[in-house]
N, C-alpha and C positions, 0 to 999 in steps of 0.2 A: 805603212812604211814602204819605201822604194816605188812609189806609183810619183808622177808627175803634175804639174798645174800650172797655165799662165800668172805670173808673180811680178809684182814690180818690180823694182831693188834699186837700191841706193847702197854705192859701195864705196862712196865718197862724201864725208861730211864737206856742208858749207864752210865751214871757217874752224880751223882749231885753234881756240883760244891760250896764248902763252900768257903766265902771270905771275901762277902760285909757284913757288920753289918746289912743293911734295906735294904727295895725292890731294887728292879733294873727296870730301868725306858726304858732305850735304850741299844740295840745294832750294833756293825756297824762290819762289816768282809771285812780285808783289800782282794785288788786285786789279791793277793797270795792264797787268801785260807789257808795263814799258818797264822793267825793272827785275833780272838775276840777280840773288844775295850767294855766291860760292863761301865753303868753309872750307880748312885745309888744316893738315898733318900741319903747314908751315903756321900756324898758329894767327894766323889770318883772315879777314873776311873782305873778299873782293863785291862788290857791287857793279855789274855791267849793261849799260844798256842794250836796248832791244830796237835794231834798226829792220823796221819791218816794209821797207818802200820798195826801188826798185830792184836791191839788191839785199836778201839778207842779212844782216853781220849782225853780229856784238863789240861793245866795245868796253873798256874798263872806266867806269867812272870816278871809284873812289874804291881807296884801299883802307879796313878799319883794320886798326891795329892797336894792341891794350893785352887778350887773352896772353897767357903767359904757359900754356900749354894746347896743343891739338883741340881745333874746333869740331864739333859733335853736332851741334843742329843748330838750323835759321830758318826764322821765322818772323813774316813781314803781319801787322796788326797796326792799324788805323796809322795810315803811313808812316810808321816806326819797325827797325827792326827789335828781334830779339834774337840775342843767340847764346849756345850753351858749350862750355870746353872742357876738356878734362882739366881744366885747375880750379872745379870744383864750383865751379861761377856762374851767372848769368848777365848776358848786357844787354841795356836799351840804349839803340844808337839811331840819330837822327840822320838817314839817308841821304840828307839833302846837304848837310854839311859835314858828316863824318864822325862827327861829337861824340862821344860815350856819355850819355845822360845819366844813368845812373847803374851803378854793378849790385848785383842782388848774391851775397854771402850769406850762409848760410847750411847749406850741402858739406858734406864732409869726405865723399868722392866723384868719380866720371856724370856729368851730365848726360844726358841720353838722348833725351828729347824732352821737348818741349808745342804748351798748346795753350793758344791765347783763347780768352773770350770773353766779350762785354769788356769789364773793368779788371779782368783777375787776370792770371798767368798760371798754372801748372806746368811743374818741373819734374822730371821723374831721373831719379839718378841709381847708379849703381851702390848707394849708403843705403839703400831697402825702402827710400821713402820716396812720397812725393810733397813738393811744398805750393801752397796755392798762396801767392804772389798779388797785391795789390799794384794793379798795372801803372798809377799816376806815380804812387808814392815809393812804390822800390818794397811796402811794408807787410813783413811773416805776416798772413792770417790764422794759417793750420802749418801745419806737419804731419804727414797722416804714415805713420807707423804703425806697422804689422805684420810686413811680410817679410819672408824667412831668405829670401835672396832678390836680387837685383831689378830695379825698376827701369826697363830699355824703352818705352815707350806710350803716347798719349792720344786719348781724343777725345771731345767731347758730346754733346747735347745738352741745349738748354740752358746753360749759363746765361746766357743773353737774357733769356727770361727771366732768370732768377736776379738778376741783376735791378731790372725793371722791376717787380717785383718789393725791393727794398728801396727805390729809390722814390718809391708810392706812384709812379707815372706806369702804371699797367697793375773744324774741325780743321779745320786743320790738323795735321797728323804729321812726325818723323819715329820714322821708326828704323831700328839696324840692329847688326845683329843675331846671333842665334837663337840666344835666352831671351827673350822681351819681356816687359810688362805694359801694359795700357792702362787710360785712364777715360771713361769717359761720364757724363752726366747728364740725367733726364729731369724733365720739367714735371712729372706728377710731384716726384718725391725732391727732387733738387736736391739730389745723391748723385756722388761721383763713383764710379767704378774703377777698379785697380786689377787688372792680372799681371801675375808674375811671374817668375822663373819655377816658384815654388807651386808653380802647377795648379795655383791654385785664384778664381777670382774672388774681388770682394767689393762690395758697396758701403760707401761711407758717407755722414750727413755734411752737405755744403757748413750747415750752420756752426756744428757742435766740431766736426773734424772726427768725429766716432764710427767706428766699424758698424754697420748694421747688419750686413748680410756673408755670406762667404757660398762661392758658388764652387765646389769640389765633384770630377769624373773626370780632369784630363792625366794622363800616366807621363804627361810631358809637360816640359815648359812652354808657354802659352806665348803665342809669338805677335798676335795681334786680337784686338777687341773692338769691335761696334757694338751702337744700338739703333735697333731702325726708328725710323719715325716716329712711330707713337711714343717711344720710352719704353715700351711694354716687353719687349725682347731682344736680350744680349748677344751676340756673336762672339764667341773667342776661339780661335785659331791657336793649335798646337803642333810642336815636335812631335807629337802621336800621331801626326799624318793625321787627323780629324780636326772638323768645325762642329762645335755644340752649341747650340742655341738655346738659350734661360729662361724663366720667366724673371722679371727686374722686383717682383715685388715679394718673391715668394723664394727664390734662390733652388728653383723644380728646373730639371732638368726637360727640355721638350724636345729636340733632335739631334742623333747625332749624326752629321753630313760626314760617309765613310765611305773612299772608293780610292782617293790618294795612294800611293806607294810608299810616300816618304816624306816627309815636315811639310806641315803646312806654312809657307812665307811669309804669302802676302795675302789679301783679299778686299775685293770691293761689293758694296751691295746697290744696289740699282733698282729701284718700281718692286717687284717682287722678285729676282733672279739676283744670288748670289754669283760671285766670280770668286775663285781661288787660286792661288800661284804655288807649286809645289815645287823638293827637291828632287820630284821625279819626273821634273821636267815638262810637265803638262802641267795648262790651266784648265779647269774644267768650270761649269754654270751647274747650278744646283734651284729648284724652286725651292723658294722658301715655307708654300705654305706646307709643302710634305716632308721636305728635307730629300728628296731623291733628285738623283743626276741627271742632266740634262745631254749635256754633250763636253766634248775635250775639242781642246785646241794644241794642234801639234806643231812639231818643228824645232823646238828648240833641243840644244845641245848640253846643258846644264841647267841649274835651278834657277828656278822663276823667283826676281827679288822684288819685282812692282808691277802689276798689275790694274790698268784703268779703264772701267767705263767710261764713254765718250759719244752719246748719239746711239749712231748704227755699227757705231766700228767698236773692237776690243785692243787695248795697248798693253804689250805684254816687254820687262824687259828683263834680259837672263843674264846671266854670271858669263856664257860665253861668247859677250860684248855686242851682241844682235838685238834692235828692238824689231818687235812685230805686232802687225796690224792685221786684224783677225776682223770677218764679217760677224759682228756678234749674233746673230740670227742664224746663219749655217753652221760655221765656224770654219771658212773657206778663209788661210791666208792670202791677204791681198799682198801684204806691202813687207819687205823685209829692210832694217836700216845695219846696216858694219860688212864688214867684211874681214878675210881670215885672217888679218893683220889684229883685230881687235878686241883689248884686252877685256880683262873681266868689268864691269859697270859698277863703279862704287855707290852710284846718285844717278836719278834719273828725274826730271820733271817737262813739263810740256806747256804749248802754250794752243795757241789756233792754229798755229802756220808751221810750228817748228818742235821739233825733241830736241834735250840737252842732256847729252850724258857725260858720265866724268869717271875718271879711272886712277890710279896709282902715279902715274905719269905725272901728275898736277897742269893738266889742259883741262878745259872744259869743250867739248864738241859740239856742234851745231849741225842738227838735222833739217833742213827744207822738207816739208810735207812732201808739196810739188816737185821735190827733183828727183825724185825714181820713176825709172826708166823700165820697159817691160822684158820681161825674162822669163826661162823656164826654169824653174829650181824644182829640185828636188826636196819632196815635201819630207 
């Protein structure tokens, strides 16, 4: 602290986008790069394109309107979106025209998030469940009940496979939130995993919709979950300020990653190095195959709510309205995006060229990669 470094900075977004009447709560950036889906308090979903030529803007292309309460999560899958509100719902809307294809009922409170893949949909809501969604037909396949409080969030593994799988020819993630649950699914067992508020995770069979595992040691509610690669090993991230890592077949505790202050956020895993985003303000890397700490990334002024691997660089973005670009190999900040005018960051997401973050205000902001300028900042 108090020691100095050459820093970029951008203290001025590209373009602030006016639209939604109230905050904006989620973001999702289709697989094109040519395409923002915004959600908002205004019970809204804006779609804006992505003008990436000589100059770069957004513009509004189409406004969906139907939800009947505060939009919650979007999520763009095989050029459809999907999104989830607190009037308990889910919709498939055809970006190109606006349409609301079809509304998935069902849920009996707040959607959370939501996470597509292959043919299915998982939904996880604050009614304690989550419901796994036939993506064509709108049609319940499970309900998966068990847990003792609120379901805020999803990811997967492997669906794809499992999909292929039945058809005989062989993550997406929103998460928000204090209390979270996750959901995600591996290809040995083609089990989806669930943590919750209730501190507790669980694995259940794609086929049957049945609990098979329950994975218990966090003293917190569990605020995010992965599985790496193989399937073989779970990630869940707690309010206990700790990451524990599972075995997926066996429900055995293997490490617990302990060095945090205060809630773990957010977290990305990369090759073998974990990232974490805490309430206490630092992200730190962790190896995975020990569980021990590697180094911290500093600078910021409150809790870390998204945190992305990207190449060589680390994206970090915190509650007080600042994203930052961290050398992921040293942990030297490079690049700092806001300035003291700027509010807490409800949504963040990225593309090649550009950050978008969004706040309370109901703007959407536009970050240019390339428009910061060099500075000495105080690290």
């Amino acid at each position: 602290m108090g020691t100095t470094s050459s820093t970029l900075v951008c203290t001025e977004p590209v373009q602030k986008c006016e639209g939604h009447s109230a905050g904006v709560n989620c973001l999702a950036v289709s697989t094109s790069q040519q395409l923002i889906a915004s959600g908002s308090d205004d019970c809204t979903i804006r779609l804006w394109k992505i003008h990436a030529g000589d100059r770069l803007a957004l513009s509004c292309d189409q406004i969906l309107a139907g939800h009947t309460h505060y939009v919650t999560a979007v999520l763009f899958h095989r050029d459809m979106l999907i999104s989830g509100a607190a009037d308990h719902t889910l919709k498939k809307w055809n970006p190109i025209s606006g349409a609301c294809l079809i509304t998935f009922e069902e849920h009996e409170d707040v959607i959370n998030t939501i996470v597509c893949a292959g043919n299915r949909i998982l939904s996880g809501s604050n009614d304690k469940s989550v419901i796994m969604w036939n993506f064509d037909t709108g049609k319940l396949e499970h309900q998966l009940k068990g847990h003792s409080h609120k379901v805020t969030a999803i990811t997967h593994f492997g669906l794809d496979a499992a999909e292929k799988s039945e058809d005989h020819s062989g993550s997406t993630q929103q998460e928000q939130e204090t209390s979270v649950t996750l959901i995600s699914q591996f290809k040995p067992r083609e089990c989806i995993f669930t943590g919750s508020a209730d501190r507790h995770a669980k694995a259940w069979s794609v086929r049957s919709g049945k609990c098979t595992l329950t994975f218990k040691g966090h003293a917190g509610a569990i605020t995010r979950i992965r599985v790496d690669s193989t399937g073989r090993l779970l990630y869940t991230a707690s309010l206990d300020g700790t990451v524990r890592s599972w075995h997926t077949e066996t429900a055995k505790p293997q490490f617990v990653f302990d060095g945090h202050k205060s809630a773990v956020v957010c977290m990305d895993l990369c090759d073998k190095i974990l990232y974490t985003g805490s309430a206490d303000r630092t992200v730190r890397s962790w190896l995975l195959e020990t569980g021990t700490q590697l180094r911290k990334y500093l600078g910021a002024k409150k809790t870390i709510i998204e945190v992305r691997s990207d190449g060589d660089r680390l994206v970090s973005a915190s509650d007080d309205g600042h994203v930052r670009v961290y050398d992921k190999n040293t942990g030297v900040l490079q690049t700092v995006f806001g300035n003291s005018l700027s509010q807490c960051i409800n949504a963040f997401e990225m593309t090649s060229n550009c950050f978008i973050t969004t706040a309370n205000d109901g703007f959407l902001y536009l970050w240019g990669i390339q428009e910061a300028k060099s500075e000495t900042v105080e690290d």
